[in-house]
N, C-alpha and C positions, 0 to 999 in steps of 0.2 A: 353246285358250289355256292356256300352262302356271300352275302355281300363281306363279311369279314377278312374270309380265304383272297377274295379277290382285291382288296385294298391291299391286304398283307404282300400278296405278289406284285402290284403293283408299285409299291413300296420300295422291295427290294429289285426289281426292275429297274427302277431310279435310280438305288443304291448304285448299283453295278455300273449302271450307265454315264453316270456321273465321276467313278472311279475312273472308268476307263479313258471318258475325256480327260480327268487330269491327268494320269499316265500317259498320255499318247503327246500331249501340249507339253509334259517335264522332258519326255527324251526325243523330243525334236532339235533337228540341225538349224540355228537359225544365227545367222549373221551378226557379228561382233559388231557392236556400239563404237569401240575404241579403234579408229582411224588407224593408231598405230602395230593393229594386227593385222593392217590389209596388204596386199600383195604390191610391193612397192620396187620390183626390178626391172631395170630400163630393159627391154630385149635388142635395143636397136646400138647398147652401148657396154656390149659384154666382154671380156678380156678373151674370149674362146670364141673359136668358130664352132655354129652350131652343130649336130650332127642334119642326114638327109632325111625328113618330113615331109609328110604330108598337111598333117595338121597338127597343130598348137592349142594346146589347154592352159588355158589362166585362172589360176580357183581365184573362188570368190571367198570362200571361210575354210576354215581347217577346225576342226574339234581333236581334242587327245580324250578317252574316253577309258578310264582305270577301271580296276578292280570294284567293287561297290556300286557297279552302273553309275558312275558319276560323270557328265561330259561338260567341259569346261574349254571356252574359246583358246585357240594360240595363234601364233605369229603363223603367217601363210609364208612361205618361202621357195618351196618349192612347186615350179610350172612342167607341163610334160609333152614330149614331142614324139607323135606318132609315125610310124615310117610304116602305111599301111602296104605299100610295093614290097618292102624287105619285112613283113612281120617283127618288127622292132620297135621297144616304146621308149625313149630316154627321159629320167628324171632331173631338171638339171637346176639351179642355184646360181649365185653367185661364181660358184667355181665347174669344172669341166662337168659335163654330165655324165650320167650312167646308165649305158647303154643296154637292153636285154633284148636275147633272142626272145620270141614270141609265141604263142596261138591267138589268133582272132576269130572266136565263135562267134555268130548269129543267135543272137537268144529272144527271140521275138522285137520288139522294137529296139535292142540293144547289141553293141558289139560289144563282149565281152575278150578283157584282155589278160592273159597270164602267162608270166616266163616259164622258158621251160626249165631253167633249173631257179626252181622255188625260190622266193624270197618273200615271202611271205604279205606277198599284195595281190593285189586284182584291181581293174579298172573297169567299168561299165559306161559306155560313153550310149547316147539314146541316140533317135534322129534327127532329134531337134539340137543334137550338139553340146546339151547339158552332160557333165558324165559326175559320177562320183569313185573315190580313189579311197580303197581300202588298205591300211597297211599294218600289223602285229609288230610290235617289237615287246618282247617278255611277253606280262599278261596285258598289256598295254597295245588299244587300239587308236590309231588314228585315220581321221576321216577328213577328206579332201571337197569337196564341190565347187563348179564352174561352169567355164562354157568353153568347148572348143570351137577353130573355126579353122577352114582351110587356109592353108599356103600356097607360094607361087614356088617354092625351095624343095 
């Protein structure tokens, strides 16, 4: 191979390479700037009683992620309470939660979580506590990330 061929490849090696960082850098999840999209509900001063947990998830950012691959920050409002004893995860708000029967898989350093009658989410919590929260609605996805951590409840 002459010196040519081999500039040429290396060239487009770059190309690619360079491409691929700025793709991977544009559709990452990365925490909203604007204070007013952070997760701002008292847990200790809610008009409901909670359901029975194990552990509690507090996201840290929320994405809504459209058609067009486009993902753009939103309000965090919803936190999630795991009831690993009863297989049950409830998402809950301002007002009562919603509670779902369960499966909790083992998938290498993750528990992975889905109802059994569908609705179109999944939760992946790791060891370390962090999980992230998958949810469809239309062609519209949105994407949750935090940190859980045990309770005494």
């Amino acid at each position: 191979m002459n010196k040519r061929n081999i500039l040429i490849i290396t060239i487009i090696v770059l190309i690619l390479g360079f491409g691929y960082y700025n793709f991977s850098n544009e559709n990452t999840l990365t925490p909203p700037n604007n204070s007013e999209l952070g997760f701002n509900i008292d847990l200790e001063n809610l008009s409901y009683q909670l359901p029975t947990h194990s552990l509690v998830c507090i996201p840290e950012l929320k994405q809504l992620c459209s058609t067009g691959n486009e993902c753009e920050s939103t309000k965090v409002g919803v936190f999630l309470l795991i009831d690993e004893v009863n297989s049950k995860y409830s998402r809950c708000d301002n007002q009562p939660c919603d509670t779902y029967d369960s499966t909790f898989v083992e998938s290498g350093i993750y528990t992975v979580i889905n109802p059994l009658a569908p609705n179109h989410g999944e939760i992946k919590i790791a060891q370390d506590g962090t999980y992230t929260e998958t949810n469809s609605l239309g062609d519209n996805v949105y994407i949750s990330r935090g940190v859980c951590r045990k309770t005494s409840n």
